[in-house]
C-alpha positions in Angstrom: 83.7 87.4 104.5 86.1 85.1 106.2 89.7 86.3 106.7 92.2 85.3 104.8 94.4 84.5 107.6 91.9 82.6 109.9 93.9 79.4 108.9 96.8 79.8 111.4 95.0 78.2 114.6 94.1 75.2 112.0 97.8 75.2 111.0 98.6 74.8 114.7 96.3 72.2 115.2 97.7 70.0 112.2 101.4 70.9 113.5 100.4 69.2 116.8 98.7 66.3 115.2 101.9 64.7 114.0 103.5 64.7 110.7 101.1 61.7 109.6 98.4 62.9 110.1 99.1 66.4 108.5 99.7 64.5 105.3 96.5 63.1 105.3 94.4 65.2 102.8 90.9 66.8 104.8 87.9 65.0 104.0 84.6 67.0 102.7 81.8 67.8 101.1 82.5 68.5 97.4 79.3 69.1 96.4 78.7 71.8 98.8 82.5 73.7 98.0 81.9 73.6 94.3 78.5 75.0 95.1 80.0 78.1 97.1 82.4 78.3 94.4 80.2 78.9 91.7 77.6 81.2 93.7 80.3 83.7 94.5 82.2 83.5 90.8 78.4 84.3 89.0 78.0 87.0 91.5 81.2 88.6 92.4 83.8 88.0 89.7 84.0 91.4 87.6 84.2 89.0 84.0 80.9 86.8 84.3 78.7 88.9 82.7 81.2 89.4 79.7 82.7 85.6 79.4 79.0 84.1 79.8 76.5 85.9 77.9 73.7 84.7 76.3 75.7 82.1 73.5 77.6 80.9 75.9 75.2 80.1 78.7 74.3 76.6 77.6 78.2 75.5 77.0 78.7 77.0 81.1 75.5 75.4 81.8 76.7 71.6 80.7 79.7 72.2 82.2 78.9 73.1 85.8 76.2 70.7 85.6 79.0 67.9 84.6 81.5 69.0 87.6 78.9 69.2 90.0 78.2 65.1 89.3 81.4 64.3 89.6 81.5 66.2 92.9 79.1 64.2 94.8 81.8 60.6 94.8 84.6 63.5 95.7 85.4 63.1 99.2 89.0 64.0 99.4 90.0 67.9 99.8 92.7 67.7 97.3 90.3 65.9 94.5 88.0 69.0 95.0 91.1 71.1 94.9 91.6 70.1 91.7 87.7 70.3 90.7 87.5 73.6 91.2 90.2 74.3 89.1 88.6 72.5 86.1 85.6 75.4 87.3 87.6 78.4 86.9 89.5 77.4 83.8 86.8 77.6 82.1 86.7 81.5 82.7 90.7 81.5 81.3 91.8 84.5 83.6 94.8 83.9 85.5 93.7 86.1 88.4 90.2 83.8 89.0 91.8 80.4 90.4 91.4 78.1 93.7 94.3 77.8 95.4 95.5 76.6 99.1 97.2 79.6 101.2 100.4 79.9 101.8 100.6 78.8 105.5 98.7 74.9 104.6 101.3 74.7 101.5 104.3 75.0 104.2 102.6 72.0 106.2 101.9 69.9 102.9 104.7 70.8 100.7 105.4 67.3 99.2 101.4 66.7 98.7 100.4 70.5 96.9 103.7 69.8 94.6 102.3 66.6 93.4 98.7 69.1 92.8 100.6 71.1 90.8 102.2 68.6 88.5 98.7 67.6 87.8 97.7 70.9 87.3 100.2 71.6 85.1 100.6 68.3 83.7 104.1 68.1 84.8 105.4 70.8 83.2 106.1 74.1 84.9 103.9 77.6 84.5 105.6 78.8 81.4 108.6 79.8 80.9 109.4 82.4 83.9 112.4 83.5 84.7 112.4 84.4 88.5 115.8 86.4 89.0 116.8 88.2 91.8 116.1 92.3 91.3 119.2 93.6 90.1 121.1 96.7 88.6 124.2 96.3 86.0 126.0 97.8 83.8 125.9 96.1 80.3 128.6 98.7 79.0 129.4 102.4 78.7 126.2 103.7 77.3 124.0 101.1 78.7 122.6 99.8 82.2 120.0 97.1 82.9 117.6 96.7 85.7 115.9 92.6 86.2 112.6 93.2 88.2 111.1 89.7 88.8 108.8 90.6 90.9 105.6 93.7 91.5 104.6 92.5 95.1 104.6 94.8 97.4 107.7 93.6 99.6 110.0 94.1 96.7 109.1 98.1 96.8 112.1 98.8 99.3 114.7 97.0 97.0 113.6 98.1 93.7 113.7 101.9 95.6 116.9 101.2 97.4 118.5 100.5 93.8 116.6 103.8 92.0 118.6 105.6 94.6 121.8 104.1 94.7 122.2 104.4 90.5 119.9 107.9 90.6 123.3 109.6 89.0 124.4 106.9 87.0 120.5 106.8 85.4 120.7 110.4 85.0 123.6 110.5 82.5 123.4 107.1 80.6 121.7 107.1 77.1 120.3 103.8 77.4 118.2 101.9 80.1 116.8 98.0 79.7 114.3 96.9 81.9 113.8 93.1 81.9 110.3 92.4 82.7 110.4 88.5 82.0 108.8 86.5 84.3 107.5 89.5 86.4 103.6 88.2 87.2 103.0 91.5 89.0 102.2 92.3 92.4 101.0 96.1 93.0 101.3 99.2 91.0 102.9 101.3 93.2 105.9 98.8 94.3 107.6 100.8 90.5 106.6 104.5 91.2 110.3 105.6 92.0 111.2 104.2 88.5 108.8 106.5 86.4 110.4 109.7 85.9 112.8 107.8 83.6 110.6 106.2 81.5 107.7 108.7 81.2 108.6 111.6 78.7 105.3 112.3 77.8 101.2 111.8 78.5 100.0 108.8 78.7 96.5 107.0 78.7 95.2 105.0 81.2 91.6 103.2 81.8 89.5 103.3 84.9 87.8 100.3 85.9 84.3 99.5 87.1 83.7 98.1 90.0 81.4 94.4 90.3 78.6 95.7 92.9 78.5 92.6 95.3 79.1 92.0 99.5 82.3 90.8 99.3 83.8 94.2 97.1 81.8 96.5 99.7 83.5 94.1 102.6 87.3 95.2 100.6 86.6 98.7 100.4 85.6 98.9 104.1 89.1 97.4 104.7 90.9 99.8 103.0 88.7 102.5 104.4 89.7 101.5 107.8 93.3 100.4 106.7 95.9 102.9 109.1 98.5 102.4 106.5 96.6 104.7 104.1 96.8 108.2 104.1 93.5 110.2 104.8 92.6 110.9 101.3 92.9 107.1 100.4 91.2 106.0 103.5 87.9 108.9 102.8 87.9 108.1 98.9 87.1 104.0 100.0 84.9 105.9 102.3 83.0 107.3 99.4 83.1 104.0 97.4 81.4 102.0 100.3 78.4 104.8 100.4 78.3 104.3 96.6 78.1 100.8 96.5 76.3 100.1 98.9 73.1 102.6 97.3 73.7 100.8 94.2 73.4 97.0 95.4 73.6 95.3 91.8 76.2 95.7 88.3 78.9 97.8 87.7 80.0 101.5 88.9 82.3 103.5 87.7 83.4 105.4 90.4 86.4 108.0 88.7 82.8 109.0 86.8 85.1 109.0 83.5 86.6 105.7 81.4 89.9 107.5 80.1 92.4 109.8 81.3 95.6 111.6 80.9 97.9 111.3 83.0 101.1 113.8 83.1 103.7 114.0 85.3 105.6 117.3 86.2 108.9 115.8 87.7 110.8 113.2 85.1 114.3 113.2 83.7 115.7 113.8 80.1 117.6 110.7 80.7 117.9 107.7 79.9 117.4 108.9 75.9 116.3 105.5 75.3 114.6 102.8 77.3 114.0 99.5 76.0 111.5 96.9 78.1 111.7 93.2 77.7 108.3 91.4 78.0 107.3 87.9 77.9 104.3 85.4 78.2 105.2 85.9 81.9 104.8 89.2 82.1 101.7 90.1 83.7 98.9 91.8 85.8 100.4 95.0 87.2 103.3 94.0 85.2 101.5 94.5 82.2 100.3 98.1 84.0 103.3 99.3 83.6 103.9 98.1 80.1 100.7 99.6 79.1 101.9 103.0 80.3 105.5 102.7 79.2 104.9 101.6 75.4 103.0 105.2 75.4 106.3 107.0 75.8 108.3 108.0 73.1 111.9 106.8 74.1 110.6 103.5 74.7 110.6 100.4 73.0 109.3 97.1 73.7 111.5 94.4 73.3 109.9 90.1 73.2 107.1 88.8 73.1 103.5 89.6 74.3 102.5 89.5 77.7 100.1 87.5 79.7 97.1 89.4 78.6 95.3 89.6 82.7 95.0 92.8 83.2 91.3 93.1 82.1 90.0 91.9 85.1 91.5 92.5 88.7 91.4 94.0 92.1 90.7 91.0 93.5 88.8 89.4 96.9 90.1 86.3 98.9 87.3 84.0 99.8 86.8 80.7 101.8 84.6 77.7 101.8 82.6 77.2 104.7 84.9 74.9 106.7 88.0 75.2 104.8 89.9 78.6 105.4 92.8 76.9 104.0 91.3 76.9 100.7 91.2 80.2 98.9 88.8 81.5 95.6 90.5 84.4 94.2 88.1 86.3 92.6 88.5 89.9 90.4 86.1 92.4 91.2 86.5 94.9 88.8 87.0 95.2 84.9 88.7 97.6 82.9 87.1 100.3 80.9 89.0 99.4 77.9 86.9 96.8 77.2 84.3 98.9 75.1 87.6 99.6 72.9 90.1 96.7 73.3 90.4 93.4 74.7 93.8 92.6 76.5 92.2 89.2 78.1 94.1 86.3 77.2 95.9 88.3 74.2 98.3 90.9 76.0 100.5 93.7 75.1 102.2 93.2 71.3 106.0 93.6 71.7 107.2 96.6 69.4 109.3 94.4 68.1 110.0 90.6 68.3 112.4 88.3 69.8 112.5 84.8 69.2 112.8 82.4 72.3 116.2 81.4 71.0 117.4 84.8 70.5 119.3 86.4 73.6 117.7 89.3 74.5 120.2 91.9 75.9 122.7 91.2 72.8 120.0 91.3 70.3 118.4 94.5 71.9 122.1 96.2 72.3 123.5 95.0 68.9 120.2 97.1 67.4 121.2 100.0 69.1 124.7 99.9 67.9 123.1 99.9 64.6 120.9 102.5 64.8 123.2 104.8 66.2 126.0 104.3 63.2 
């Protein structure tokens, strides 16, 4: 499996070639990208079996065959870009995409913004709010905390201000935690904000792992990653063993679907905790609102969220050729499935706020109210 970072000596090569040239878009074969694209999508993505069964094969079947044609006058790395996406939107599921890394978008900036207003047909990706992460105090019985962001980087600031306001948190009756926007990142970035929203068990789902190469290839990573601790590192251990005996469908590997989770250290306080969701809200965003809406001094504030948390834990690929060009692909899928589908639905709000409506004044004048 090709790293995801084997694009930098490209990068360096397109620096030295001149500006010109570096906005000239890469020539290829189409045919041959959008062939590697769809072997590894029927094979490795966690949500093939369950978004093409057997009624749906011959509508995925005139599709592909349709894309493929057009393919073979595509000559132009952007074009194919852009035919691949027309590939995995037919899956709908925000975390299976195409996309071009992060170091090529810094070299082509003006060109992969023109992609996207295609893409999104000149409009942006909903309506997301990306605010900086941030702690205030709305008045004397309330405080509110704006996490834009899951990824992993933000961990030390969303910790740094946990800390910081630990007393503060401790004594106020009422936390809002504005989740708008927030398209997730990674599960333990929010772990020092728990003990004051848990007050009780919880559910959660395990998920079942898409037997294939490329998610034996991640678990070795993270079996050999240093940065784990030696439990982590043994348990991918494990997983690798059990995989690779398996060779084909799905394992379970926590040998269970549900759980209970309970937590021995939380707070009595905040007495109330009210989380603000939106159609932005999503993937490990939508963990923690999945946990959260199961404790009783919260309530969810909005409207639903994303709905991509079905599918996840996902591989980076690259076309032969092309290690600027990335298919993001989930290997795993959630147990809930057999019970409930998230997918393209999302978490229901507890209660509703029109777009129109400002949240924090709505949410703090219904407090007021139910407190009188």
């Amino acid at each position: 499996m090709a790293s995801r970072f084997t694009s930098m000596m490209l990068i360096f090569l397109l620096i030295m070639a001149g500006s010109g040239f570096a906005q000239e878009p890469e020539k290829c074969n189409c045919t041959d990208i959008m062939r590697f694209v769809q072997q590894k999508v029927e094979t490795v993505y966690a949500g093939f079996p369950n978004k093409v069964s057997a009624a749906d094969k011959k509508g995925y079947d005139k599709m592909l065959k349709g894309l493929i044609k057009q393919s073979a006058a595509i000559h132009s790395i952007d074009s194919c870009y852009l035919l691949t996406r027309k590939y995995t939107a037919f899956f709908n599921d925000l975390h299976l995409r195409t996309q071009y890394n992060w170091e090529y978008v810094r070299q082509h900036r003006e060109r992969t913004d023109s992609l996207k207003k295609i893409l999104y047909k000149g409009t942006t990706t909903a309506a997301r709010i990306r605010n900086t992460t941030a702690f205030k105090q709305l008045d004397d019985n309330t405080v509110l905390l704006i996490l834009p962001s899951f990824e992993q980087n933000y961990k030390p600031i969303i910790d740094s201000l946990v800390k910081a306001n630990e007393a503060l948190l401790k004594a106020i009756p009422h936390l809002i935690v504005d989740l708008r926007g927030n398209d997730g990142g990674y599960d333990m970035t929010y772990a020092s904000l728990l003990p004051f929203i848990y007050n009780n068990p919880y559910v959660v789902y395990y998920r079942e792992v898409r037997v294939s190469p490329e998610s034996i290839e991640l678990s070795k990573e993270a079996m050999n990653n240093q940065e784990l601790n030696k439990e982590t590192r043994e348990f991918f251990g494990r997983t690798v063993k059990i995989l690779e005996e398996r060779k084909t469908g799905f394992v379970n590997l926590a040998g269970k679907c549900v759980d209970t989770i309970r937590i021995e250290q939380f707070f009595p306080h905040p007495d109330r905790v009210s989380i603000i969701t939106d159609r932005g809200t999503a993937s490990s965003a939508e963990n923690f609102v999945s946990m959260a809406r199961q404790c009783k001094r919260v309530t969810v504030f909005g409207d639903n969220t994303a709905g991509i948390v079905d599918y996840g834990d996902v591989v980076w690929l690259n076309p032969p050729g092309f290690p600027f060009v990335e298919l993001v692909i989930p290997t795993q899928r959630s147990c809930r499935l057999s019970e409930l589908t998230i997918d393209n639905v999302g978490f229901a709000p507890d209660v509703r706020i029109p777009a129109d409506v400002e949240a924090y004044k709505y949410i703090l004048d219904r407090v007021k109210k139910e407190s009188h």
